[in-house]
C-alpha positions in Angstrom: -38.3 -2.9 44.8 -34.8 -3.7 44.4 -33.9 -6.1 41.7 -31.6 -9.0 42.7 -28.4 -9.6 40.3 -29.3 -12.6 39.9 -31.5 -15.2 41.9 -28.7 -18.4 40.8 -26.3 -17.9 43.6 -22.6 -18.5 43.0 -19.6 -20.5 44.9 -16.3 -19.5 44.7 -13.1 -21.9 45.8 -10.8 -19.5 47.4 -6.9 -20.0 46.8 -3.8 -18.0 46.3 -5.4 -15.9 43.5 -8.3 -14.9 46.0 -7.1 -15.1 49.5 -6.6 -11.9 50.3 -8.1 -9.4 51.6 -8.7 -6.9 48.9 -9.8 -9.7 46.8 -12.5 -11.6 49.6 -13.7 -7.6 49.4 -14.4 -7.8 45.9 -15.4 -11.3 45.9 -18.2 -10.9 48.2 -18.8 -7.1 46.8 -19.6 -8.7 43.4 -22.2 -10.9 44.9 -20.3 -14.8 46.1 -22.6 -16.1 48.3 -20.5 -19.4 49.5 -16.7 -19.6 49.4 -15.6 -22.8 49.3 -12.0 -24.2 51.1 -10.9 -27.3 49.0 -8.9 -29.9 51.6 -7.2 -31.3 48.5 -5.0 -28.8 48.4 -5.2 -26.7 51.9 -3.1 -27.0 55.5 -5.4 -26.2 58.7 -3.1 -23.0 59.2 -4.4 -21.4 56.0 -7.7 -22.7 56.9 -7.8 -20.7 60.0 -6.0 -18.0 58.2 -8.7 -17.3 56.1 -11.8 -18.1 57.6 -10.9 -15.5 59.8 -9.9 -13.4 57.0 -13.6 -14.0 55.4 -15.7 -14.0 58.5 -14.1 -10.4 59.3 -14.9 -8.8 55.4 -18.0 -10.4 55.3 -19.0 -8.8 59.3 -17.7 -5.4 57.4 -19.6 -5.6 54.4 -22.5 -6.5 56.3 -23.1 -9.5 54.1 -21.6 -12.5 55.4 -20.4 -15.4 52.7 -21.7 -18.9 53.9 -17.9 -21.4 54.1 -17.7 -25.3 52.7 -15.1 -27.2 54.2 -14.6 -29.6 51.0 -13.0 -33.1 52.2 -11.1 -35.0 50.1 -12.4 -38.1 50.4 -10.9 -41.6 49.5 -8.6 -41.6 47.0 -6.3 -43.8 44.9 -3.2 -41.9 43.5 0.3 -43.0 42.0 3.6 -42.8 43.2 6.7 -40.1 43.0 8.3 -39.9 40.0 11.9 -38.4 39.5 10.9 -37.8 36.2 8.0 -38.1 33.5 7.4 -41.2 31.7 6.7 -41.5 28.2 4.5 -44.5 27.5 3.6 -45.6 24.6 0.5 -47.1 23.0 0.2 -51.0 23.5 3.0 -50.6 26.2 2.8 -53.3 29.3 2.8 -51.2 32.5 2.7 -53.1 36.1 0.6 -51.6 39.5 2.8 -52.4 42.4 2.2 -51.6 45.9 5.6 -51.3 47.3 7.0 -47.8 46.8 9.0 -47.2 43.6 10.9 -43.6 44.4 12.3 -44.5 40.8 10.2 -46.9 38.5 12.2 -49.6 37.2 11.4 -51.4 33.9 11.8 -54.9 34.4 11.9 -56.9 31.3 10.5 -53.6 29.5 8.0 -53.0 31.6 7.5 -49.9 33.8 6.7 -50.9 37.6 4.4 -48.0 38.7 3.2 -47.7 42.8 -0.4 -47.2 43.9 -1.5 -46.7 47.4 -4.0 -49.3 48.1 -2.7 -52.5 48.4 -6.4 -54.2 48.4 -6.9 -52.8 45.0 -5.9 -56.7 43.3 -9.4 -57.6 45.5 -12.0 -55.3 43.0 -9.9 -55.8 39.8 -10.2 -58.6 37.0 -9.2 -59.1 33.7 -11.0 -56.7 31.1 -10.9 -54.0 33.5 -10.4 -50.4 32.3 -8.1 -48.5 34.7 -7.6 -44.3 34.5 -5.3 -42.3 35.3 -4.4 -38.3 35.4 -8.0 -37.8 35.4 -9.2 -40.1 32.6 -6.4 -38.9 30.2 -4.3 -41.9 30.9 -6.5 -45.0 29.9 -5.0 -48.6 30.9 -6.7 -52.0 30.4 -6.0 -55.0 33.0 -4.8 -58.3 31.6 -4.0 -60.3 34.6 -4.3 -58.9 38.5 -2.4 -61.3 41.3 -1.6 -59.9 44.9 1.8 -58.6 43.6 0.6 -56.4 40.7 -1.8 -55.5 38.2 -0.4 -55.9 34.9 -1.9 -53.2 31.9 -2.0 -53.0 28.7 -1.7 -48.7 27.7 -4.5 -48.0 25.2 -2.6 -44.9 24.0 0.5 -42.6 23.8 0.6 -40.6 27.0 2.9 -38.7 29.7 3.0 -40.5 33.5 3.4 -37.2 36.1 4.0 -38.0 39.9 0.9 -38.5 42.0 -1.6 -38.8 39.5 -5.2 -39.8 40.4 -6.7 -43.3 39.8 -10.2 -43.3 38.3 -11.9 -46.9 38.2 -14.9 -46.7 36.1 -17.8 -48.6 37.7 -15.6 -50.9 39.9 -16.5 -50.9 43.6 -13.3 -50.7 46.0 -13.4 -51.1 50.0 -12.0 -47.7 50.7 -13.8 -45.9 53.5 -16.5 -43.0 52.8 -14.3 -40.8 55.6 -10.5 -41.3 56.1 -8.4 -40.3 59.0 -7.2 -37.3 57.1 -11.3 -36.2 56.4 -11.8 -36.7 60.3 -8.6 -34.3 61.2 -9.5 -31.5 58.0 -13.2 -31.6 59.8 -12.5 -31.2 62.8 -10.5 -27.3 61.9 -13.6 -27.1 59.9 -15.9 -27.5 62.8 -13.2 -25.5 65.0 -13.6 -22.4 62.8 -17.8 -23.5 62.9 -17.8 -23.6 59.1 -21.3 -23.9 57.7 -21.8 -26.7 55.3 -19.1 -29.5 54.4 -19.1 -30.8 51.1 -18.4 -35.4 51.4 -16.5 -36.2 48.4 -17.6 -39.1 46.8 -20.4 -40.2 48.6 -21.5 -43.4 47.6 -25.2 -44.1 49.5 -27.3 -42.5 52.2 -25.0 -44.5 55.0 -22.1 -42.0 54.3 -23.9 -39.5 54.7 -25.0 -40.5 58.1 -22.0 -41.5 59.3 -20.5 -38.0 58.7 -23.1 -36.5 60.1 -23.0 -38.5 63.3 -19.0 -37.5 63.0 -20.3 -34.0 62.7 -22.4 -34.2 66.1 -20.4 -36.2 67.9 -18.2 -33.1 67.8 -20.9 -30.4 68.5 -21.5 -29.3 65.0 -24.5 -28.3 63.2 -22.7 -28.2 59.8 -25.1 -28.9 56.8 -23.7 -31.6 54.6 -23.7 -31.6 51.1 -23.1 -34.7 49.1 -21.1 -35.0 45.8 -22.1 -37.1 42.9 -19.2 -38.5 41.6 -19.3 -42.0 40.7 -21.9 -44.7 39.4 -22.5 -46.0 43.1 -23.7 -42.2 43.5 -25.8 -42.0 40.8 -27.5 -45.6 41.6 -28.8 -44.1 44.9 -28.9 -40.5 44.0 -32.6 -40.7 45.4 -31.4 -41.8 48.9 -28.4 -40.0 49.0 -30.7 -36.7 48.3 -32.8 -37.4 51.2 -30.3 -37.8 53.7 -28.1 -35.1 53.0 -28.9 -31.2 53.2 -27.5 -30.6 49.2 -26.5 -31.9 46.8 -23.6 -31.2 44.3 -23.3 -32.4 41.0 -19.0 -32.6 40.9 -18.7 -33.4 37.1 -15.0 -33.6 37.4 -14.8 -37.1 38.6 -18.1 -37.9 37.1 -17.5 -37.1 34.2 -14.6 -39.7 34.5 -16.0 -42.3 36.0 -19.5 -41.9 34.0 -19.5 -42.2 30.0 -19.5 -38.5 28.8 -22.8 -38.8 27.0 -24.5 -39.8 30.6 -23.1 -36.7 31.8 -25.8 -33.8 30.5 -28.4 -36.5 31.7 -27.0 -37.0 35.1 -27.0 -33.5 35.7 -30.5 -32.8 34.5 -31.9 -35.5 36.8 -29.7 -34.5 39.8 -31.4 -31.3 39.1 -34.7 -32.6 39.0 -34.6 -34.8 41.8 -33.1 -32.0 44.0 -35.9 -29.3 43.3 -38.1 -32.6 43.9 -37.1 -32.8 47.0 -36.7 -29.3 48.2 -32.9 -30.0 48.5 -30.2 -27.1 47.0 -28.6 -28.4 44.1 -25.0 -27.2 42.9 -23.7 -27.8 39.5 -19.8 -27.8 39.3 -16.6 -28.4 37.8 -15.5 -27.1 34.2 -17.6 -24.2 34.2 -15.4 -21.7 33.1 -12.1 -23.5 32.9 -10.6 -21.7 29.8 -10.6 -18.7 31.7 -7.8 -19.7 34.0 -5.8 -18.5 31.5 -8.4 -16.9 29.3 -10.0 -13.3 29.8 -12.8 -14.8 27.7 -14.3 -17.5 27.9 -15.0 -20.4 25.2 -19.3 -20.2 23.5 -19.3 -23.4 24.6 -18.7 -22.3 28.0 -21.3 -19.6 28.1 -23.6 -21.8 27.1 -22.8 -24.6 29.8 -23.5 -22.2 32.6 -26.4 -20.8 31.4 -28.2 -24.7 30.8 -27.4 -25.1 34.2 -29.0 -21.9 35.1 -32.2 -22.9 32.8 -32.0 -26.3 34.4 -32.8 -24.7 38.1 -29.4 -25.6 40.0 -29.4 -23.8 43.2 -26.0 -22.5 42.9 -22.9 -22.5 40.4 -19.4 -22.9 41.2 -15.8 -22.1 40.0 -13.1 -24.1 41.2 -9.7 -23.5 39.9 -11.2 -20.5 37.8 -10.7 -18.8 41.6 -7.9 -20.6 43.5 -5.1 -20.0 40.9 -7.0 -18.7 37.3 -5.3 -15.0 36.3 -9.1 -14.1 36.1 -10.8 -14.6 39.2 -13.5 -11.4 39.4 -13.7 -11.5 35.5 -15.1 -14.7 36.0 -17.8 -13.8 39.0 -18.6 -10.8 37.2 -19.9 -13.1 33.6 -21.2 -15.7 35.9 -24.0 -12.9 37.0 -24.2 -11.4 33.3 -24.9 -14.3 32.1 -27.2 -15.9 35.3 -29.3 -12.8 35.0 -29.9 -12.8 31.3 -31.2 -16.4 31.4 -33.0 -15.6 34.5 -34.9 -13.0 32.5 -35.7 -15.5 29.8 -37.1 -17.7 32.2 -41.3 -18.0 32.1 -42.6 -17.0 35.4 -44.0 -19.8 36.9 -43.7 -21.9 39.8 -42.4 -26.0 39.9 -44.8 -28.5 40.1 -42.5 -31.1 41.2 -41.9 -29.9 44.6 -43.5 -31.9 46.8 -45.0 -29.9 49.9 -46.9 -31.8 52.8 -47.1 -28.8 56.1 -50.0 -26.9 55.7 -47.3 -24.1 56.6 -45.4 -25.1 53.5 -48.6 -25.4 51.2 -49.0 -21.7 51.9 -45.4 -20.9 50.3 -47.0 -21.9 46.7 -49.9 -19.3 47.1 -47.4 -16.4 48.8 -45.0 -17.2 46.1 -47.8 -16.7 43.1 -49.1 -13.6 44.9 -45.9 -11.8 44.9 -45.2 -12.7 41.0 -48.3 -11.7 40.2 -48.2 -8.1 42.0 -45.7 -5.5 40.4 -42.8 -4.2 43.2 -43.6 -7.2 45.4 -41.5 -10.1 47.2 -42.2 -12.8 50.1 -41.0 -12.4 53.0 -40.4 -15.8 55.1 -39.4 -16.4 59.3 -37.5 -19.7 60.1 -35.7 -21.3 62.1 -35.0 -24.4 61.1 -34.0 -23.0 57.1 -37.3 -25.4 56.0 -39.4 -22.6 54.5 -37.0 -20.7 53.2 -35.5 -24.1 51.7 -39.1 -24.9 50.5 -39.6 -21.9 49.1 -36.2 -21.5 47.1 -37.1 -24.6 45.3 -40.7 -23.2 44.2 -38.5 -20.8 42.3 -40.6 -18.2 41.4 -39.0 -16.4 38.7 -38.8 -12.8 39.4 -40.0 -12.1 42.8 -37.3 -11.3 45.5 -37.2 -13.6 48.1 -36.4 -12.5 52.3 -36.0 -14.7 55.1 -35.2 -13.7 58.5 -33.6 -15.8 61.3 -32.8 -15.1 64.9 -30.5 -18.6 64.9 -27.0 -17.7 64.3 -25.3 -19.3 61.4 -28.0 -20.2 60.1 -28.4 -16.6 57.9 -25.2 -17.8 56.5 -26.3 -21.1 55.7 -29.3 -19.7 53.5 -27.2 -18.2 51.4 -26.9 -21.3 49.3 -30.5 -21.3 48.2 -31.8 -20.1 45.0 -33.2 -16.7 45.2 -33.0 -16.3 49.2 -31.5 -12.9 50.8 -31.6 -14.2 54.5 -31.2 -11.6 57.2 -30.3 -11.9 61.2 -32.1 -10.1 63.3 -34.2 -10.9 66.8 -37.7 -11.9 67.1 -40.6 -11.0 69.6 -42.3 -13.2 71.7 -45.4 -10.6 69.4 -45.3 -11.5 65.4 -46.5 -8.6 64.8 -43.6 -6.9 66.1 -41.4 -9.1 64.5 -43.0 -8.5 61.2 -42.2 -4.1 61.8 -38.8 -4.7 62.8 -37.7 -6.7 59.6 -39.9 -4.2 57.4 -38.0 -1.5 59.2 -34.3 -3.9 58.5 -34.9 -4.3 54.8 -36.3 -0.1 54.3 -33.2 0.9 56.1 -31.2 -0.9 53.2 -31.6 -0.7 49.2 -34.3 -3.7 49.3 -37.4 -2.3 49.3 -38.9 1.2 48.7 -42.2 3.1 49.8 -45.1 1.7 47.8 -43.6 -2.0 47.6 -45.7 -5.0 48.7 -44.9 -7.5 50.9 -46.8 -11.2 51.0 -46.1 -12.3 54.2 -45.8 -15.9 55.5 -45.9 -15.6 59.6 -47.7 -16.4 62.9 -50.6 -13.8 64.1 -52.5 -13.8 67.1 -56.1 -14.7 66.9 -58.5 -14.7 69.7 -55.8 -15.5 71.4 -54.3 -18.1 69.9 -51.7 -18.6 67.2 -52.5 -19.4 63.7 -51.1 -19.4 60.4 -51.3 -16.5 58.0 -50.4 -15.2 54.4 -50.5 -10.9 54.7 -50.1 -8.8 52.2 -48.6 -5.7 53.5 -47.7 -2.4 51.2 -44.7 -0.6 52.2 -45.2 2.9 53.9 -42.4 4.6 54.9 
């Protein structure tokens, strides 16, 4: 029985330091299961461009990459600057909402411009205002419809365009702008498989993207961010409406105090596996190694907890899109996934919660096959449910199959822990069915004459269908 790499699977944000086609090779060769197409930065050319580019080395490789349209999501950002500014601690600085190509200072202060002009409606006096990502930290002393007047809590440099971050404050900006509704509708052009919703705030975003995504005749999983306190207060619905989740610890970690941060995670973990949802832990995970061909211990350490923790997948960001050591990074992301992995207790979650007799049956296949040596479980869906329920089992160890005849939907697998999904047609007969993926996976380096099988399928009984677990051994 072949081994898996690793059973942790591993999303990679493709940009100008992986968009080629030598380097989607490699990516895919060294095991990326999801490449990931972030709209903050991306035009719907280069979008086409390279879904294209992917879809074809994945088709040659015979191992087709799942792709997540990420939207950008509601944002508040400063203006254009000329130049940096140099602000000082206890400095006055003004919000203004009329464009400022060249900040005055009016009576010593600097006149900076946001783009929401119904920002004076959620801020008061007290209020803690961010900016550049948290590293900018401005407290409000009086907000009018004109401005919002700051007080800077430390010596800093102002770049253009910087992002505003408003711990725990509630603004009215929509859960999908216009631009999210164009960058979708490329994505659902070039029939991407998941689309990650930035910021998603309750179950009701999620619902009305995905009525957004039908309405338009896609079938798109959706996979919700966590990135602010509104998100974490209804993690629990927001986990039940959408396909996955993903724990974005960028913006979090902002708008969260760090020492909630490790405790968020775990519980967005928890809740996920819970659930039976895919869980993604991201941001940060290797960020020294953009310019680094090593990474920090600290590092190393931070992906493996999230490996020990149970996330579904892991995911680099700018480690891919512009780092100097993109496939150094993919190739210590599965040292180090496969090390833990081995550390791991076999054993099976008792958290998951399973209610189908169908599904009930995963949890005995699953101990079966870990139990056996040479042995894995071999799943049939069509919806992604099983496979999905039996991902979140996680038993430790034992490779996992699952074969679909639904296109897409082998890609779409991909992002669940320990699944190696397969296309291939099915017969009206399960037994045939059953031959012809034992046939798929011996004709590949999965599985190898004396392996065992436990089976979750249909058979025929006096004629009529019923459930079964089989335990087949490999005979070739």
């Amino acid at each position: 029985m072949r081994k898996f790499i690793r059973q942790t699977k591993i999303i990679a944000t493709i940009g100008p330091a992986t968009e080629s086609e030598e380097d989607l090779i490699q990516l895919i060769s060294e095991g990326v299961d999801v490449l990931r197409l972030n709209m903050a930065h991306a035009d719907h050319d280069w979008i086409r461009m390279i879904t294209e580019r992917s879809r074809k080395v994945g088709k040659q490789l015979d191992r087709e990459p799942a792709i997540m349209m990420d939207v950008k999501g509601p944002e508040i950002r400063t203006g254009y600057l000329h130049q940096e500014l140099e602000i000082k601690e206890s400095d006055l600085l003004d919000l203004v909402f009329v464009a400022q190509p060249n900040p005055p200072s009016i009576d010593g202060i600097w006149q900076i411009e946001v783009n929401y002009d119904k920002l004076p409606d959620h801020i008061n006096e007290g209020d803690t205002v961010l900016l550049d990502n948290g590293l900018i930290q401005l407290k409000v002393i009086n907000s009018s419809k004109e401005k919002i007047r700051c007080q800077v809590q430390g010596d800093a440099t102002l770049k253009s365009r910087r992002h505003v971050n408003l711990p725990g404050i509630e603004t009215g900006l929509p859960s999908l702008t216009e631009k999210d509704r164009r960058d979708s509708l490329v994505g659902i052009e070039c029939n991407h498989d998941f689309f990650a919703l930035s910021f998603t705030r309750d179950a009701d975003a999620v619902d009305l993207f995905r009525s957004f995504l039908k309405d338009n005749g896609s079938d798109a999983q959706i996979i919700a961010k966590l990135e602010d306190q509104k998100g974490v207060a209804n993690i629990d619905e927001i986990i039940q409406s959408a396909d996955a989740l993903m724990v974005a610890r960028g913006d979090l970690g902002i708008e969260c105090p760090f020492e909630e941060l490790p405790i968020i995670q775990r519980k967005a973990v928890g809740s996920s596996l819970s659930a039976g949802k895919p869980v993604i832990v991201a941001t940060h995970m290797l960020e020294s190694m953009i310019d680094s061909p090593v990474p920090t211990r600290a590092e190393i350490s931070d992906v493996a907890n999230a490996v020990n923790e149970g996330a579904d997948c892991i995911m680099l960001s700018g480690e891919t899109t512009t780092g100097k050591y993109p496939h150094e990074c993919i190739q210590l992301l599965n040292k180090i996934a496969s090390r833990m992995e081995d550390e791991i207790q076999p054993g099976l979650t008792e958290n998951l919660k399973l209610f189908r007799p169908k599904a009930k049956m995963l949890r005995s296949a699953a101990m079966l096959a870990m139990r056996l040596e040479n042995s894995a479980v071999l799943v049939f869906t069509r919806s992604g449910d099983l496979a999905a329920k039996l991902g979140a089992l996680r038993p430790n160890g034992a490779p996992l199959f699952a074969f679909t005849d639904v296109e897409g939907l082998h890609r779409r697998l991909r992002l669940i822990w320990g699944i190696e999904p397969f296309l291939m047609d099915f017969s009206q007969d399960p037994e045939i069915t059953i031959q012809n993926a034992i046939r798929l996976l011996s004709e590949g380096p999965w599985i190898d004459n004396g392996d065992q099988l436990v089976i979750v399928t249909n058979a025929f009984a006096h004629d009529k269908v019923v459930e079964s677990i089989q335990l087949r051994v490999i005979e070739l």
